[in-house]
Structure formats: structure tokens, C-alpha cells
N, C-alpha and C positions, 0 to 999 in steps of 0.2 A: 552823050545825050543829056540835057538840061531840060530844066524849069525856067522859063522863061516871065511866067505872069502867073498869079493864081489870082481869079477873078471872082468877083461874086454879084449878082446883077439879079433884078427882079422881072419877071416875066408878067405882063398885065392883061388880060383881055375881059370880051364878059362871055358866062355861058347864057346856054339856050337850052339845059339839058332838062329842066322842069322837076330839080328833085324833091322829094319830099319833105316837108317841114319835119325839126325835132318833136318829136312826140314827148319826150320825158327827159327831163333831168337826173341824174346818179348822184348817189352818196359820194359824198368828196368831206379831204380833211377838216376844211372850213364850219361844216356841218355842228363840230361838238358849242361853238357859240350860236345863239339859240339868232344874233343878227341876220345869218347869212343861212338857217335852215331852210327856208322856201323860196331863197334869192332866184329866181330865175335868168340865166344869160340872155342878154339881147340878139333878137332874131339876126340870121345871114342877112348883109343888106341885098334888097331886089325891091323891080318895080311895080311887082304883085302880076299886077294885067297880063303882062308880055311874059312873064315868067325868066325876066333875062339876070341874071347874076353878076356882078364884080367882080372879078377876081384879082388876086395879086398871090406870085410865089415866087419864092426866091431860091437860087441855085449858085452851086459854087463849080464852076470851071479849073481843070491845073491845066494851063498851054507850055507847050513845050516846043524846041526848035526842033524838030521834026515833022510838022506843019501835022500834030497830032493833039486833040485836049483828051481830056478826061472829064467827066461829066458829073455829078448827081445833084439831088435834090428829089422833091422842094426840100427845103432847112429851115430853121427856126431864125427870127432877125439874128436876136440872140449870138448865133452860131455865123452869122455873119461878120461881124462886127468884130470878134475874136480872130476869125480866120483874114478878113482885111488888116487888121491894127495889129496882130501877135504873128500868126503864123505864114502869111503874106513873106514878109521881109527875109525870114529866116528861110523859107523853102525857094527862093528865087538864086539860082544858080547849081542846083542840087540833082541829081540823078534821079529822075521820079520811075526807075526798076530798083529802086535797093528799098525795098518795103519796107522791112524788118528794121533797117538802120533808120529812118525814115520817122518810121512811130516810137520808135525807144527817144529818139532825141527830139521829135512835140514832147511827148510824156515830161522828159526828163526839163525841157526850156522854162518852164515856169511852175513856180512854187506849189500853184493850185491846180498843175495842170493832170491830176489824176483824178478826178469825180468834177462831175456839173459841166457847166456849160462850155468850159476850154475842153473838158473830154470829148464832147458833141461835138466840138467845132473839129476837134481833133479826127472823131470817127467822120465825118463827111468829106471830111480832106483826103483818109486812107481810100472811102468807097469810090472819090472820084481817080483817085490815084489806081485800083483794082479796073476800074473803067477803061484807063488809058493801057493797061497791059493787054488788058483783053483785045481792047480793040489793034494794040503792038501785032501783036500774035496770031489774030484772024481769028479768035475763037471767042465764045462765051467764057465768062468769069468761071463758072461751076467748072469747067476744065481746068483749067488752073490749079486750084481748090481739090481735084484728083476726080471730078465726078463724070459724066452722071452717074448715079446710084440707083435711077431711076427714071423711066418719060412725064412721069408727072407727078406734081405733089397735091395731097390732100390739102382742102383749105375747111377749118373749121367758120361759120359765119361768128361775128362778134357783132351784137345787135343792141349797143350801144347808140341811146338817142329814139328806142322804139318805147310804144307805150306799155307801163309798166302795170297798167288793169290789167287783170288776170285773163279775163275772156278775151279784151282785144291780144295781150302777149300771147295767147294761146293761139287764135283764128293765124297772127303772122308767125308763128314757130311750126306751125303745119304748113302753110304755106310754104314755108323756104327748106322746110324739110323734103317736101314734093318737089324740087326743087335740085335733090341730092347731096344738101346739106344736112346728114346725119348728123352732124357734131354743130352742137350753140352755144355762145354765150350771155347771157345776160346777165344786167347790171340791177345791184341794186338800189333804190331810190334812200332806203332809209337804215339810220343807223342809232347809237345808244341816245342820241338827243333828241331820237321822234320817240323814244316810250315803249314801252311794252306793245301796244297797239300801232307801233310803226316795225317792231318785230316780227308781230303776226300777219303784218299786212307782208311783208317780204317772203315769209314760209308760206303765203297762199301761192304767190306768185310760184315757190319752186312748183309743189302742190299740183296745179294748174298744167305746166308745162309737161312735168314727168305727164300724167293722165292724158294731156293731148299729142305727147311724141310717145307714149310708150316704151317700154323696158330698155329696147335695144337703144334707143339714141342716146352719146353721150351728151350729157347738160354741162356746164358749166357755168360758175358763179361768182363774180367781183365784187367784193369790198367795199374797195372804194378807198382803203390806206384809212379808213376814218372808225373803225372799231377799236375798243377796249377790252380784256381779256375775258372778263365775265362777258359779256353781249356774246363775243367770238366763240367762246364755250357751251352754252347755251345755244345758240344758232348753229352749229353744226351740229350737235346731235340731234336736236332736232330735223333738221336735214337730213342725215344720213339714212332715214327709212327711203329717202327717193333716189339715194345711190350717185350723187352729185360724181363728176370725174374729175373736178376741184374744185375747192374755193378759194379765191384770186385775191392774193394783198387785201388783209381784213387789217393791217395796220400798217402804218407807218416803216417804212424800210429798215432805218436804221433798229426797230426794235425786236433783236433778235431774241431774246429773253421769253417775250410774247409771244413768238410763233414756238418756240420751243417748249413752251406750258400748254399750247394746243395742243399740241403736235402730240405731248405726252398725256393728254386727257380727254383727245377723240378719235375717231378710225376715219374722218373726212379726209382724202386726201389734200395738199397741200401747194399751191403755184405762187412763185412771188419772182421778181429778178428784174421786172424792167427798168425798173431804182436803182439798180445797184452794177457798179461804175468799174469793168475791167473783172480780169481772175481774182484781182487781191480781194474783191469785196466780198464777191462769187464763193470764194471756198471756204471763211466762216460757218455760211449757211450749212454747204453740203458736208462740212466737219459734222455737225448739230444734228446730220440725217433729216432735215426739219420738211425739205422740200421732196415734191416728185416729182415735180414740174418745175423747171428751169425757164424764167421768159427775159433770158435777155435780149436788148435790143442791140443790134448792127450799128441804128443809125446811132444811138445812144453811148453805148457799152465799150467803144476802142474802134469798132467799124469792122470791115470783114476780117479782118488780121487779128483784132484780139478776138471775134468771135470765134477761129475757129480754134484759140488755145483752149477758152471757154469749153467748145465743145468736145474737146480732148478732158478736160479736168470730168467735168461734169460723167462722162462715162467712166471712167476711174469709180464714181461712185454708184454707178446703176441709176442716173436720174436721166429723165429724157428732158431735151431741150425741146420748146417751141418757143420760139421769140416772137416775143411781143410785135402789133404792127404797127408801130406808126405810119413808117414805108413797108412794101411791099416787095421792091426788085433786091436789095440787100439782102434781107433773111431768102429770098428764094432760091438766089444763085447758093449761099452758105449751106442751105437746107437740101439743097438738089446735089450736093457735094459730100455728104453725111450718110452714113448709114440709117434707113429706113426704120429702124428700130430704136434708135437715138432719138432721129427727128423727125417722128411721124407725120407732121404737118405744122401747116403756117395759120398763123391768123389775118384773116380776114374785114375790117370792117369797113363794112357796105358803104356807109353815109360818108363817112372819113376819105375811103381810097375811092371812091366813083371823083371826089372832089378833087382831090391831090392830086391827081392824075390826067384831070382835062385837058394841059396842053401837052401831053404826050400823044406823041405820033401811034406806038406800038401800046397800048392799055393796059394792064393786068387784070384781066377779070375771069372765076370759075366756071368753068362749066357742070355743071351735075356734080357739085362742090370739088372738082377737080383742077387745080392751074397744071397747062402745059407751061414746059421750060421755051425761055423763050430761044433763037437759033441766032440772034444777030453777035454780033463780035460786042466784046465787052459788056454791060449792063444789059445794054440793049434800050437807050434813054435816047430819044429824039425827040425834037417838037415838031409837032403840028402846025407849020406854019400858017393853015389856015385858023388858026384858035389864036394865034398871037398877035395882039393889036400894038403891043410896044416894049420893050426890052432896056430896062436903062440900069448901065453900073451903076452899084452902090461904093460910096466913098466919103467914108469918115476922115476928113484932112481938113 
């Protein structure tokens, strides 16, 4: 059994799904120059009237001669470009069941290929490779992987992009709690370069939230990667009278120093991981005890193969993993494969994965904030071929 082509090709159509405009903008690291504090990103393009959207997403295919691919996506160009130009040539001829030998030797092919965007490219290659077993085999991936563990997994909402006034965040955090999303996350708007008065405007928000979901709901609160140690010290204890279940990368990845003077001078608990590239990065942190929440990402972090050493290390230490979502079907199959008390749930965000997801035939969406696993062989990644208006390889030559 070989490789035969690894492809990577963009998927184009438009929707008609009428989604909701961004409400708000989040803290990001850009933020501490005072240029790019109220920068707002430019709207999704659409034609207002018809509500019809553009879209474009890119996917990476492994074919193989046994008239079987392997599927994922969407990906980052990025992660394109890498996977055509680097790992292309090197994986054409090769056995796509030797996993294990498979991601040691991406890893080990290029100098940089342990963090950043050769990792990414790296992890989309394993998940489409995870794809083609599954569907080898006739089962879903989470089999594989040793699971199910369970019929469904919790999804907490991440409400990233909703409005960050305190009544309207309230009026939609009730809402989508009625909804059976007990567990949220929101983002915060501002960080040490909006002032004191961009501090307290973020502690109203928590504020607001606890008093309109009450006791029982867990909140959760991001960063933004754009905090300084004082702001970050100051803002959690303030916080912690509303019982936060974390606070999400208040700084920059690489600086572990920082969360470890948190860590040491407040009782908020602590999430960080979706930065940080493979176990090697991974177990600094849980050396330092610094985190309780572990979010590495799938698509991101080594793909499902280093995710599930991750989430071998990570129990070693008593930390629970939930992986971050950029996608959805990776971490679900990994998380559906895990022990229930490791990985309590996945995240969710609304505005993000309603998009990502349009030309999939099969959707990943909660119910009564619960995802069913899904039952098709492999990922379980099809298109829609009604949603698909055109399909064209990418080819950097």
C-alpha cells in the first residue's frame, strides 16, 4: 500500500446561511501599540440584500493506490503551501498505515519542522492520514484511538465575535444557556493599553455574566496573549469573587516566567496550550504546574498522533486537556477516545465552525450543548456537493 499524490485544493462556493455580523472585536497582542488599539477587521465580504456569502476553503487530500484518500480540512494557505512544496515529494511513495514512522520523519525533514506553520502542515497531513485508516478499517477514528469513552461529548459555547456590553453579553449568554450551554467563553475586548477604565470595563463584563447565568454555570475568560504581569495579577483577583473556571492566555506563549508569577500570586485557575507546538513545548508548562487546563490543538499541535501523547503527558500530571477549536472533527474523534475526566469537553465557536463547515455534507453542530460522535468511517468529512460551486488544485510550480 502507497501514497500515491497528496493534494491540496480549494473548495469555493457562496452561502445563503444569513449569519450574524461580528458584534465585537477581542484583545489581541497588537493591542499594547496604541496604532492598532481600536483597529477594527474588515467585514466578511457579502452582498447585504440577498444575504449571500463567498466563500473559499482549502483542504488537503493523501490518495493512495488503493482507490482510497484521506481527507481534512479546511487549513490555513499557509499549511498549504508547505504540504505541496515540503511534504508532497517526501510522502509520495510511502505506506500511509505506518503513522508513527510517518510523523517522526515530517518532524525530523526540516530544520524548522517542530513549531509553526511546517508543524500545522505537518498535523493536517497526519489528520488526513487518521482519515484514510479509518475509513481502511470501516470504522470511525475514535476507534482507533481505543474509544468510545462515551455517546457524546460536552461542548462548551466560545462566543468570540459577540457583543461585549455587558446587558447585550448578558441577554446572549442567557440565551444560549437556555439553550444547554452551561459552560461559556468570552473574550475580552481590552487589555493594559485601554487604562484602568478599559480594566473595569472588562470586570463589569465578568460581573454581568456570573449575575445573569448564576452560580452553577461555568464562565470562562480569554486574554487575548496581550496581557502584562501586573494587568494579569490585578485582573484575576479581581475576578475570582465570580469564580471564573479559567482564564485563557493572558500572555504571550513563549512567556512562561509570566504565568508562573500568576500562577504563584492568584487562586484563578489557569488555560493556555493552543501556541504551543508538540509534547516538547507541552511539558515546560506542566513541569511549572502553571496550567489546569491544557488547549492544545489537533489541527495545530502534531495532529491526532501527537495529540494523543499530549494527552498521555498531560495526565501524568492531573491536568485536564480541552483543545482548543479552530476545527471541530479532530479534537472530537481524540476527545471521544479519552477518558471523560481528562477531557471533559471540546470547544465550540458558534460564528467560526457554523462557517468552516458549510461545505460539509455531515455538520458538527450541539444539541442542548451536547455533540453526538459522529458513526461514518474515518473523520467522517464529506462535501456537500450541493454547496460546492468549484474545486481547483493548488499548485505552487
Amino acid at each position: 500500500m502507497k501514497i500515491t499524490d497528496v493534494k491540496v485544493f480549494e473548495v469555493i462556493g457562496v452561502a445563503h446561511e444569513g449569519w450574524r455580523p461580528r458584534e465585537a472585536r477581542t484583545s489581541a497582542p497588537l493591542d499594547v501599540y496604541p496604532e492598532f488599539q481600536r483597529v477594527e477587521p474588515p467585514p466578511a465580504p457579502n452582498d447585504g440584500a440577498r444575504g449571500r456569502t463567498p466563500l473559499r476553503a482549502v483542504y488537503v487530500e493523501v490518495v493512495t493506490d488503493v482507490n482510497m484518500v484521506g481527507l481534512y480540512g479546511p487549513i490555513m494557505r499557509e499549511q498549504a503551501f508547505i504540504i505541496r512544496s515540503k511534504l508532497r515529494p517526501f510522502l509520495i511513495g510511502r505506506d500511509p498505515m505506518c503513522g508513527e514512522t510517518l510523523w517522526d520523519q515530517m518532524r525530523r525533514l526540516d530544520r524548522h519542522g517542530r513549531t509553526g506553520h511546517m508543524m500545522m502542515a505537518i498535523s493536517a497531513v497526519d489528520c488526513a492520514l487518521w482519515d484514510f485508516r479509518g475509513k481502511r478499517h470501516g470504522v470511525p477514528v475514535y476507534q482507533l484511538l481505543g474509544g468510545p469513552t462515551r455517546e457524546r461529548v460536552r461542548a462548551y459555547a466560545s462566543m468570540g465575535g459577540d457583543s461585549l456590553e455587558p446587558d447585550r453579553a448578558s441577554d446572549r449568554a442567557r440565551q444560549v444557556y437556555d439553550r444547554g450551554f452551561t459552560a461559556q467563553k468570552w473574550f475580552f475586548r481590552n487589555g493594559p493599553g485601554d487604562g484602568e477604565e478599559g480594566r473595569r470595563e472588562n470586570l463589569r463584563l465578568v460581573r454581568a455574566l456570573r449575575e445573569a447565568l448564576g452560580e452553577d454555570a461555568q464562565l470562562m475568560f480569554d486574554g487575548g496573549r496581550s496581557w502584562d504581569v501586573a494587568y494579569a495579577i490585578q485582573t484575576a483577583r479581581d475576578m475570582a469573587p465570580y469564580e471564573p473556571t479559567w482564564l485563557e492566555e493572558p500572555f504571550q506563549p513563549e512567556r512562561l516566567e509570566a504565568y508562573l508569577r500568576l500562577k504563584q500570586e492568584t487562586d484563578v485557575p489557569l488555560a493556555a496550550g493552543e501556541h504551543l507546538y508538540t509534547r516538547w513545548d507541552v511539558k515546560p508548562f506542566l513541569d511549572a504546574g502553571v496550567l489546569d487546563y491544557l488547549q492544545a490543538d489537533p489541527d495545530w499541535t502534531g495532529g491526532i498522533t501527537e495529540m494523543q501523547k499530549i494527552c498521555a503527558l498531560a495526565d501524568l500530571y492531573d491536568v485536564k486537556v480541552v483543545p482548543h477549536g479552530h476545527h471541530i472533527l479532530a479534537a472530537l474523534h481524540v476527545v471521544a477516545a479519552q477518558a471523560p475526566g481528562l477531557c471533559p469537553m471540546v470547544e465550540y465557536l458558534f460564528r467560526h465552525l457554523d462557517r468552516s463547515q458549510y461545505f460539509h455534507k455531515n455538520r458538527l453542530r450541539p444539541e442542548g450543548g451536547w455533540l453526538s460522535l459522529p458513526t461514518e468511517p474515518g473523520l467522517g468529512l464529506a462535501f456537500d456537493k450541493d454547496r460546492v460551486e468549484d474545486l481547483r488544485e493548488l499548485k505552487w510550480e
